[in-house]
C-alpha positions as CSV (number, residue, x, y, z in Angstrom):
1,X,149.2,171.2,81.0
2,X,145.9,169.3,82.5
3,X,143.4,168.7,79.1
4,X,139.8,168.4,80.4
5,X,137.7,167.2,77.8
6,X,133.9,168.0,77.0
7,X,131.9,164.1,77.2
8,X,131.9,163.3,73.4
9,X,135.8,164.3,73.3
10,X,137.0,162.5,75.0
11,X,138.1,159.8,72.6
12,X,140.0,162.4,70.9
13,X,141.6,164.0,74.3
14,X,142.9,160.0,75.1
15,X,145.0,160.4,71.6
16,X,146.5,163.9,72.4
17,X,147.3,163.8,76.4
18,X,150.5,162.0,75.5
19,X,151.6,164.1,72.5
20,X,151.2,167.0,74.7
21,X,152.3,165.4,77.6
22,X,149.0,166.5,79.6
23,X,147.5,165.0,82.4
24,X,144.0,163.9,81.6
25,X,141.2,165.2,83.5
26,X,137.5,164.6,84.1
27,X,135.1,167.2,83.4
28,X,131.5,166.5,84.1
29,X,128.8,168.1,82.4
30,X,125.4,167.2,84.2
31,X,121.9,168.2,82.8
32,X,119.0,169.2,85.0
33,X,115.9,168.9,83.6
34,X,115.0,172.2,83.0
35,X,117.7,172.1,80.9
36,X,120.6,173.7,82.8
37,X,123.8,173.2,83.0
38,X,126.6,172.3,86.1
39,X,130.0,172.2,85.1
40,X,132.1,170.1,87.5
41,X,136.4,170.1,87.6
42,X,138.4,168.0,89.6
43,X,141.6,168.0,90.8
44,X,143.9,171.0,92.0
45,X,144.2,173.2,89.3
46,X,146.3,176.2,90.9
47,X,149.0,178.0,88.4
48,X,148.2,175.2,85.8
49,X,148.0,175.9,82.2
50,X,144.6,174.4,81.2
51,X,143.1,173.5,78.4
52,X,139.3,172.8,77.4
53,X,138.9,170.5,74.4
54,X,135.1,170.8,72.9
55,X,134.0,170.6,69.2
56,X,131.7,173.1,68.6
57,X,129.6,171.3,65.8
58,X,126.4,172.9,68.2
59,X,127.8,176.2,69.7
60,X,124.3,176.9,71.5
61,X,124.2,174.4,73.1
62,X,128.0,174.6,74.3
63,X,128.2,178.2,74.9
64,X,127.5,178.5,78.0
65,X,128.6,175.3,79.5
66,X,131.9,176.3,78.0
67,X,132.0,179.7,79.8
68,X,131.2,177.9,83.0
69,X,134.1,175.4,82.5
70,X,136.8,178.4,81.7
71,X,135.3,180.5,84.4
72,X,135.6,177.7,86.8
73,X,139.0,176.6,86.0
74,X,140.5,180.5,86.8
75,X,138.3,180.1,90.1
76,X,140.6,176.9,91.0
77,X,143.3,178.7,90.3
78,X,144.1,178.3,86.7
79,X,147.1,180.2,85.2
80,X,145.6,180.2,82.0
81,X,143.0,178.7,80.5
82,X,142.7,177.6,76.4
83,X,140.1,176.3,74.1
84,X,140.9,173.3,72.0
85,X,137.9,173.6,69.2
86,X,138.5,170.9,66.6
87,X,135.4,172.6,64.3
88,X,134.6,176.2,65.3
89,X,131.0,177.2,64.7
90,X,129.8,180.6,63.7
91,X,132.4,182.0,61.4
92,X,130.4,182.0,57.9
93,X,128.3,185.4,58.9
94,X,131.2,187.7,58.5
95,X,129.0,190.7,57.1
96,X,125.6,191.8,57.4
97,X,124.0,190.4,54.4
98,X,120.3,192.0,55.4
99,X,119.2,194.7,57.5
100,X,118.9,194.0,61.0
101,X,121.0,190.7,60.9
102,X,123.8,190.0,63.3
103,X,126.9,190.0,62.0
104,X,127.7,186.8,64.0
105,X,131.7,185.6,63.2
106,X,133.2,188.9,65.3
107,X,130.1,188.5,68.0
108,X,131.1,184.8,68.9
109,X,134.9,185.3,68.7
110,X,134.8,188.3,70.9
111,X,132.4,185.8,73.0
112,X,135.1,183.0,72.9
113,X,137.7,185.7,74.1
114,X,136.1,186.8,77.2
115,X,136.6,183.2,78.3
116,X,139.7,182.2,77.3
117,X,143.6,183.2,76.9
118,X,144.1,180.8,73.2
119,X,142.6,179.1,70.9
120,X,143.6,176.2,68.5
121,X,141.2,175.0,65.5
122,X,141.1,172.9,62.3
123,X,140.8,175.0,59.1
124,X,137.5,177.1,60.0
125,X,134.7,178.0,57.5
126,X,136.1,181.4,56.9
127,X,135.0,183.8,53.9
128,X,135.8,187.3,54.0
129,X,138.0,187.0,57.0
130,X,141.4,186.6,55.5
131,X,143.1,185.6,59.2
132,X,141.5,184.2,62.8
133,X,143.9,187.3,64.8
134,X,141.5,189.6,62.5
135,X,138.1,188.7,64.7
136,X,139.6,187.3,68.1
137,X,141.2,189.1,70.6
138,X,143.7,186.6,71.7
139,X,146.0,184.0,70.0
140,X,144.0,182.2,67.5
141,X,145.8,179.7,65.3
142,X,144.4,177.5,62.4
143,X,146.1,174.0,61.8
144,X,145.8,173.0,58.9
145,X,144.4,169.4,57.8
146,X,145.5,169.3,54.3
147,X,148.9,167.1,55.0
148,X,146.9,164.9,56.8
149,X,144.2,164.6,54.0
150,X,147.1,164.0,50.9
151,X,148.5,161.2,53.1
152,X,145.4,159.6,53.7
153,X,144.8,159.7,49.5
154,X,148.2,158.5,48.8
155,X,147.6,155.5,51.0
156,X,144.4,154.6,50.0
157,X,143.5,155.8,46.9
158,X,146.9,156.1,44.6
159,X,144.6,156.7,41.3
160,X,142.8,159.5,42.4
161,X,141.7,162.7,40.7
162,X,140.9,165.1,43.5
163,X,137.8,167.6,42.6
164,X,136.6,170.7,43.9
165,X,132.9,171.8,44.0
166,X,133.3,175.4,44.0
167,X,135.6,178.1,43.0
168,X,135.7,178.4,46.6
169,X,137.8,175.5,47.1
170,X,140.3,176.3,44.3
171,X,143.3,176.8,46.5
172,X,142.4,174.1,49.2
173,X,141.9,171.7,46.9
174,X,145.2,172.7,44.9
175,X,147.1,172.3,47.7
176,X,145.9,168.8,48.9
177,X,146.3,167.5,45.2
178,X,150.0,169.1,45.3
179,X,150.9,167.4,48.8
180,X,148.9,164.0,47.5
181,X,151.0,164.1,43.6
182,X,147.5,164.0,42.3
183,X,145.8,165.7,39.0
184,X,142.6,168.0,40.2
185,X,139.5,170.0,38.8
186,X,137.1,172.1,40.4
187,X,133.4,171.7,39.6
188,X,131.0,174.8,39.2
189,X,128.3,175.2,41.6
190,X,125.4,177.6,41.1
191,X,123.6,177.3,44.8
192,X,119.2,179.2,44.7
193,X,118.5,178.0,48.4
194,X,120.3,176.4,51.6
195,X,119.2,172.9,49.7
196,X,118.9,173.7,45.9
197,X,122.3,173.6,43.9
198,X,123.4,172.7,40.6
199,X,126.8,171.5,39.4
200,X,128.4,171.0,36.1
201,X,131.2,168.6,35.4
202,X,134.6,170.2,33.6
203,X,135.6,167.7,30.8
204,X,138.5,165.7,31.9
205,X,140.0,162.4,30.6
206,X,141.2,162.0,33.8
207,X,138.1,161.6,35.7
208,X,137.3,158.6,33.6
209,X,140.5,156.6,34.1
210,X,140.7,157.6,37.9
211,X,138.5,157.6,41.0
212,X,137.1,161.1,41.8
213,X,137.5,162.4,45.2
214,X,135.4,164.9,46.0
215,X,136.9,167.2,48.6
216,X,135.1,170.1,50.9
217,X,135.8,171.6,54.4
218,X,132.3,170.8,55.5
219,X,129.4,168.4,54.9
220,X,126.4,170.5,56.2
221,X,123.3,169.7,54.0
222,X,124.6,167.4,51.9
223,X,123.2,168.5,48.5
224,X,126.4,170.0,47.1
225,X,128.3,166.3,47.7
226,X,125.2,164.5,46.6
227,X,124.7,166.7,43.0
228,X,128.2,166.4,42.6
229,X,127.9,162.4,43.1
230,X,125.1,162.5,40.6
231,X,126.7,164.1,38.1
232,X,129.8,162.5,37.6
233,X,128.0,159.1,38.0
234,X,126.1,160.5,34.9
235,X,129.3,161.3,33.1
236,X,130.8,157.6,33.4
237,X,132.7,158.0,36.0
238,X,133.7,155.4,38.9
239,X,131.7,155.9,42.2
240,X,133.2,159.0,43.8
241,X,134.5,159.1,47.4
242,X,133.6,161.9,49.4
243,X,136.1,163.2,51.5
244,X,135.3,166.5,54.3
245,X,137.3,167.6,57.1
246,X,134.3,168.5,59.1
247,X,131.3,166.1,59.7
248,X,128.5,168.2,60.5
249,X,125.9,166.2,59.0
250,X,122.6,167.7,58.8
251,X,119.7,164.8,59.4
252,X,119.7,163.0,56.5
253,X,122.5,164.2,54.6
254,X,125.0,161.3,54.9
255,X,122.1,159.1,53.8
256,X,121.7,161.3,50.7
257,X,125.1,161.0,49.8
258,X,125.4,157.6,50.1
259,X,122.1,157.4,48.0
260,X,123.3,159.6,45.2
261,X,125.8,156.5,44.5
262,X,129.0,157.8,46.3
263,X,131.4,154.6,47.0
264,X,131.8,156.0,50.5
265,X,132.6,158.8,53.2
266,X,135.3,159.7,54.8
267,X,135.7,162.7,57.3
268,X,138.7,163.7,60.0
269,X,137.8,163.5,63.7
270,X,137.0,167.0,64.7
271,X,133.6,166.2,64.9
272,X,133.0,162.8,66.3
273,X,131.0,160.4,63.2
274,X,130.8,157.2,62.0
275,X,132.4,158.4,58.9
276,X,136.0,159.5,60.7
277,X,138.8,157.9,59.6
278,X,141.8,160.7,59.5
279,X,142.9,161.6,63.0
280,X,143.9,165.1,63.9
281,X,145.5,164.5,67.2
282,X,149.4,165.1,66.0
283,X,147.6,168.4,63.8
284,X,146.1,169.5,66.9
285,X,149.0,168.8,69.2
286,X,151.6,170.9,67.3
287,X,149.5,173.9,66.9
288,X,148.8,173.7,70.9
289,X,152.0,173.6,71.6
290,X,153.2,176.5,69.4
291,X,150.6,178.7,70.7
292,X,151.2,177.8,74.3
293,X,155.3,178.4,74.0
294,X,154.3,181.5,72.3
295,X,152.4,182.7,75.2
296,X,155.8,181.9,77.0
297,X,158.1,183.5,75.4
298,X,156.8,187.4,74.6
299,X,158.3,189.1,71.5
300,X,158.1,192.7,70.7
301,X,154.9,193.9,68.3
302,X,153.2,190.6,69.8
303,X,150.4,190.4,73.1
304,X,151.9,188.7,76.2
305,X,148.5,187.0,78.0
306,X,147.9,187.5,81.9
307,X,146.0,184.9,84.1
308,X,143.2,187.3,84.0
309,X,142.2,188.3,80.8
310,X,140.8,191.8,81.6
311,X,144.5,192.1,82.2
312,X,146.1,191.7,78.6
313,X,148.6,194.5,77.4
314,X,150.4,194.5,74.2
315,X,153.8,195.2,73.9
């Protein structure tokens, strides 16, 4: 496999080469001043199995430099070409909420799959889609960070009490505290506008003696971590620790969650941040390889890809 990393990646592509035994490639994204894109690839790339690592905490702005990398790579000869997306943008607008809207989660994954033959991600931002196969139309497979997560809290933080802070993230959050041997709760959220929430704190013992980790996929805005922060603070509890698996960060929203009082932040690396301090890199490479072997080895009832993607039968 030859890994070609987008510019900011590239810290995380140096940790996975080796797992996946890839060779490590340069890929060169220059800006013109009108704002245009050129792609560069180097190296011979003919009948290799490639793969494209790029976080997509801005898909705009990646879109098409992404389609110009894939596009490339089958130009150079590429067997197949596969997108390594650590956070994958776009999936929250699974239904048309208003007239006229685009109903953007099957637009962008149908997007993704004229480019590419796989894709791997960390525990997307889904909804009302139940599975990734349901919107894309080639192997998509989530890995899931929540082993990575309860080891991280076992280490560092034996005495915590693991929160929620929605019903949303009942059965995440379940699932962490189970792997991590920790007690949890899930805070109610009432949410009037992108930055206006409320939350109420469950009473719990527990929370008092402990130190509340407050646990969410993504930290967009901010408020929902920050309220959260408040209100325990205001219950006598410790100074939470706010944990996420995706730092997307919003301008000012770290700052406002540090300002609410929380003790500190702590994210995984699919989106490069100060705050990282989980690596996903084994997560990643396991999933990678599972897909890739899978491509390999063709069962009944399951789609074998071609190099060219206009090609793909199912068996």
């Amino acid at each position: 496999m030859i890994l070609a990393s987008f510019p900011e990646m590239r810290p995380l592509a140096k940790a996975l080469a080796p797992t996946l035994e890839a060779e490590l490639r340069p890929l060169d994204w220059h800006r013109f001043p009108d704002g245009e894109s050129l792609i560069s690839l180097s190296g011979d790339l003919e009948g290799a199995d490639v793969a494209l690592l790029a976080t997509l905490r801005d898909p705009d702005r990646l879109a098409l430099p992404l389609r110009f990398a894939a596009a490339t790579a089958r130009e150079m000869g590429a067997r197949r070409v596969g997108l390594i997306a650590p956070y994958l943008g776009y999936m929250r607008q699974d239904r048309r909420f208003e007239a006229g809207q685009a109903v953007s989660a099957p637009l962008f994954a149908q997007f993704l799959g004229e480019s590419f033959d796989w894709l791997v991600t960390v525990d997307p931002h889904l909804h009302r889609i139940a599975r990734l196969v349901d919107v894309f139309p080639m192997p998509a497979i989530r890995a899931a960070s929540a082993p990575l997560i309860a080891d991280w809290i076992g280490t560092n933080l034996p005495d915590a009490v693991l929160l929620g802070p929605d019903s949303e993230s009942q059965q995440w959050v379940a699932e962490v505290a189970r792997l991590a041997g920790r007690s949890h709760e899930v805070l109610r959220k009432v949410r009037s506008g992108d930055r206006r929430v409320d939350i109420s704190v469950p009473e719990s013992a527990a929370l008092r003696i402990g130190t509340p980790v407050i646990l969410d996929d993504i930290a967009s805005s901010g408020v929902t971590m920050a309220r959260a922060v408040e209100r325990l603070l205001a219950a006598g509890t410790t100074a939470p620790v706010c944990l996420a698996i995706h730092a997307v960060f919003a301008h000012g929203a770290q700052d406002a969650i540090l300002s609410a009082g929380a003790a500190r932040i702590i994210t995984t690396d699919t989106i490069p941040h100060p705050t990282n301090a989980i690596g996903i890199a084994s997560l990643l490479a396991e999933a990678i390889l599972s897909v890739v072997t899978g491509l390999d080895l063709p069962v009944a009832g399951t789609i074998r890809l071609n190099p060219n993607p206009a090609e793909r039968t199912s068996e």
